[in-house]
C-alpha positions in Angstrom: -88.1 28.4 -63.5 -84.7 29.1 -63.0 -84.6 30.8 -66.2 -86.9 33.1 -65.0 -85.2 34.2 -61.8 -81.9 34.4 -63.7 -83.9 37.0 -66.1 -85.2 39.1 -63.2 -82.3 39.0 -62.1 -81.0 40.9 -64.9 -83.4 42.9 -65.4 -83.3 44.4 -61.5 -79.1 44.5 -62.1 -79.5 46.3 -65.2 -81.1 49.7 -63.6 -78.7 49.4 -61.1 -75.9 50.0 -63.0 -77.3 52.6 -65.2 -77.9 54.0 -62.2 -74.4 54.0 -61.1 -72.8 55.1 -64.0 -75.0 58.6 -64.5 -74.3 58.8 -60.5 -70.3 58.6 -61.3 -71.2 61.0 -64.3 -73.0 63.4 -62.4 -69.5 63.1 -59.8 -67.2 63.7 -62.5 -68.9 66.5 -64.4 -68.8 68.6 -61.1 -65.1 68.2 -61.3 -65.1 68.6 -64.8 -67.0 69.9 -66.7 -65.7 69.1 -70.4 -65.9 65.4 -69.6 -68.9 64.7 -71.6 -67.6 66.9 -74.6 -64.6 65.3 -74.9 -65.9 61.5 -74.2 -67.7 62.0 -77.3 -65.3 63.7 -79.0 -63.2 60.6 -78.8 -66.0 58.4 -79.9 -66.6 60.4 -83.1 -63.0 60.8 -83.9 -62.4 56.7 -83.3 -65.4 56.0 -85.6 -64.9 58.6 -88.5 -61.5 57.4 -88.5 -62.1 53.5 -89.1 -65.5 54.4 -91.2 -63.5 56.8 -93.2 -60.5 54.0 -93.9 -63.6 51.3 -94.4 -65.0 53.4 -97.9 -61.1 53.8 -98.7 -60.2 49.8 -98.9 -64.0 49.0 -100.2 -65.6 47.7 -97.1 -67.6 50.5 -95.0 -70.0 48.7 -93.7 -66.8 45.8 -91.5 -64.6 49.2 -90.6 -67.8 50.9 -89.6 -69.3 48.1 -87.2 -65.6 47.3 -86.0 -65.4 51.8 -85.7 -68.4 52.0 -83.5 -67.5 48.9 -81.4 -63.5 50.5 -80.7 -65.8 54.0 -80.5 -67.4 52.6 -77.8 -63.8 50.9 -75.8 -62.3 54.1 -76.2 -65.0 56.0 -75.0 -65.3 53.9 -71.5 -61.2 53.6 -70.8 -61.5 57.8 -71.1 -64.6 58.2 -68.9 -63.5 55.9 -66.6 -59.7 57.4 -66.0 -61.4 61.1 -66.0 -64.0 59.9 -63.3 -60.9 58.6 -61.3 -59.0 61.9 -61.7 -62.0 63.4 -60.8 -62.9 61.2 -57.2 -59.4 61.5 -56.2 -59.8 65.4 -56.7 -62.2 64.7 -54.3 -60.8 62.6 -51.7 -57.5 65.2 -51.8 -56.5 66.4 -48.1 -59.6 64.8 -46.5 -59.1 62.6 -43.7 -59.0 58.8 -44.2 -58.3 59.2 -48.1 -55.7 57.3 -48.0 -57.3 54.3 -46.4 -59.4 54.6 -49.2 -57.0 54.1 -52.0 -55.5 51.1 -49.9 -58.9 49.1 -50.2 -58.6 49.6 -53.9 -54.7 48.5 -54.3 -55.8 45.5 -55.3 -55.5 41.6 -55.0 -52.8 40.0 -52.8 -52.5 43.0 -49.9 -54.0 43.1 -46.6 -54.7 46.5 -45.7 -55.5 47.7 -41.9 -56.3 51.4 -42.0 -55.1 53.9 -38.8 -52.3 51.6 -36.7 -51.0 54.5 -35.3 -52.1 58.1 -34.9 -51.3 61.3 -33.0 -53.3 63.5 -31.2 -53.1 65.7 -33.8 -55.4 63.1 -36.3 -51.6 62.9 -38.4 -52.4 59.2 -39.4 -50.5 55.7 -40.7 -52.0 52.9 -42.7 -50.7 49.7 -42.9 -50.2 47.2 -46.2 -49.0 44.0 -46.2 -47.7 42.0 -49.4 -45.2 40.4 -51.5 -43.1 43.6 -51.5 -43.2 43.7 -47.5 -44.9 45.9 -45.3 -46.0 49.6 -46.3 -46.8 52.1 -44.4 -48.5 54.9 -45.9 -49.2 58.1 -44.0 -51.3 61.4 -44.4 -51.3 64.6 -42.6 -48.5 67.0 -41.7 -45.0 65.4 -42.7 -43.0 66.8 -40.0 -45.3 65.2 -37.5 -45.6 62.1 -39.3 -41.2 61.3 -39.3 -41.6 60.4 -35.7 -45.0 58.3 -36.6 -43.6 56.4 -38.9 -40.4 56.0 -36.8 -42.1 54.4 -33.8 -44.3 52.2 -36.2 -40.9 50.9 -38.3 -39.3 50.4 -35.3 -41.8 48.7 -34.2 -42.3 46.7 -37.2 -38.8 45.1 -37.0 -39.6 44.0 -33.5 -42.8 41.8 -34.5 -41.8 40.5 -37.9 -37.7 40.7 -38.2 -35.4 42.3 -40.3 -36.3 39.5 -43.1 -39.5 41.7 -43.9 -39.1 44.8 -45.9 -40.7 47.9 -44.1 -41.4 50.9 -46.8 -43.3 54.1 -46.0 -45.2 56.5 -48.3 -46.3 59.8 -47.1 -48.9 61.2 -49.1 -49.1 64.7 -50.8 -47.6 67.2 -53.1 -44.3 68.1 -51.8 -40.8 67.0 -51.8 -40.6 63.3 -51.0 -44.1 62.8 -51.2 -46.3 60.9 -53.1 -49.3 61.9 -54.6 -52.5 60.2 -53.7 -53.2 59.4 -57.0 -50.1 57.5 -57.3 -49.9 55.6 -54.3 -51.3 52.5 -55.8 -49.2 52.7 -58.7 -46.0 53.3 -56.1 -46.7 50.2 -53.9 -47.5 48.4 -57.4 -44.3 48.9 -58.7 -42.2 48.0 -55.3 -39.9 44.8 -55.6 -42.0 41.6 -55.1 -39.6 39.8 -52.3 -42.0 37.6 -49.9 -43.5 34.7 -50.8 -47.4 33.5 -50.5 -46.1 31.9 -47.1 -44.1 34.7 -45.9 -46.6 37.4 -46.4 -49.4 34.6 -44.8 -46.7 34.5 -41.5 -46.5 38.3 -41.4 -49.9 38.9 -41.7 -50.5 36.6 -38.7 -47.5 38.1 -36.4 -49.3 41.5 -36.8 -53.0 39.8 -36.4 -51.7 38.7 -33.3 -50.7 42.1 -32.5 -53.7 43.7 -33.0 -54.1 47.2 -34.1 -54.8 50.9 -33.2 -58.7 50.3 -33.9 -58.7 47.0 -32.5 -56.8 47.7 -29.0 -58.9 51.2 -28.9 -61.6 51.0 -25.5 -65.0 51.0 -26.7 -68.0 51.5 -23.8 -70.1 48.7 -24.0 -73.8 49.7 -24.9 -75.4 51.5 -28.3 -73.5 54.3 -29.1 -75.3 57.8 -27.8 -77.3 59.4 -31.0 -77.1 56.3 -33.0 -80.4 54.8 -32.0 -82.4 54.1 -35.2 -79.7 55.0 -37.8 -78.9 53.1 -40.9 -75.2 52.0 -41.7 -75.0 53.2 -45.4 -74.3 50.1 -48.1 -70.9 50.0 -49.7 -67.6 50.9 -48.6 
């Protein structure tokens, strides 16, 4: 019986992710348009190349299983790093992008999205980790000096001078990061709290609480919402 259920349970999965993938396809082509040309290019080139050696040495048929197999790797790490290229062509200059990339950092960070903002919907984010605390900011940057001012100061009132405080503001000019690299900037900062430290921080600016948090919300469903559907996913 449980056999069973674990079948149909792959079998419903299965569509799903076929599903997902011509969906993230569908995404990336829009963007670019060459993707599917070159993904295959790769494929063919990886496979001729290790089929090719195979009748060289004597043994096609090992170098052209092992061919279509590294055909096949190469084929998904290209696909998938064009389809990110492409969604963060997407997400560029639209509001809240950031916060995006900060849900996909990865392990070990707590992420709170909009801490502080201005009237002027210039917004910070907040990460907390091994490397400290990282604020990470979008909208205009001489608007967001004073944001991120209040917020560091801020920062080293609740949690010390012990904590590192880094910010990141996000775009394309001069001392500014690229949304595309802002994982791979906070990735590459110094690791200088320990598991305890960064569970202590964490907790100070729990305590806290946060722009979202703090924000007065009337009591009551919200007007225009009756009957809607929160969409699955993030």
């Amino acid at each position: 019986m449980a056999r069973k259920e674990r079948a149909a349970n792959a079998d419903t999965a299965n569509p799903g992710r076929l599903k997902q993938i011509a969906l993230t396809y569908k995404m990336t082509r829009r963007n670019d348009p060459k993707v599917g040309l070159i993904v295959a290019g790769v494929g063919i080139v990886v496979f001729g190349v290790l089929l090719g050696l195979g009748f060289l040495i004597g043994h096609p048929v090992y170098l052209g299983i092992l061919g279509f197999l590294l055909a096949f790797l190469a084929m998904a790490i290209v696909f998938g790093r064009r389809a990110e290229r492409a969604a963060f062509g997407q997400m560029e200059g639209q509001p809240g992008a950031a916060a995006a990339v900060l849900d996909n950092v990865g392990r070990g960070w707590t992420t709170t999205p909009a801490v502080a903002m201005n009237r002027n919907q210039d917004v910070v984010h907040r990460a907390v980790g091994k490397a400290g605390i990282v604020l990470v900011a979008e909208g205009n940057p001489n608007r967001l000096k004073t944001l991120l001012a209040a917020e560091k100061k801020k920062m080293a009132r609740i949690v010390g001078g012990d904590v590192p405080v880094t910010d990141i503001i996000v775009g394309n000019g001069e001392d500014q990061v690229p949304l595309k690299k802002v994982r791979t900037k906070m990735l590459k900062l110094p690791r200088t709290l320990t598991g305890p430290q960064v569970t202590a921080t964490n907790d100070r600016l729990r305590a806290m609480g946060d722009l979202m948090s703090n924000m007065p919300v009337p009591k009551g469903p919200m007007p225009g919402t009756k009957g809607m559907k929160m969409p699955r996913g993030r």
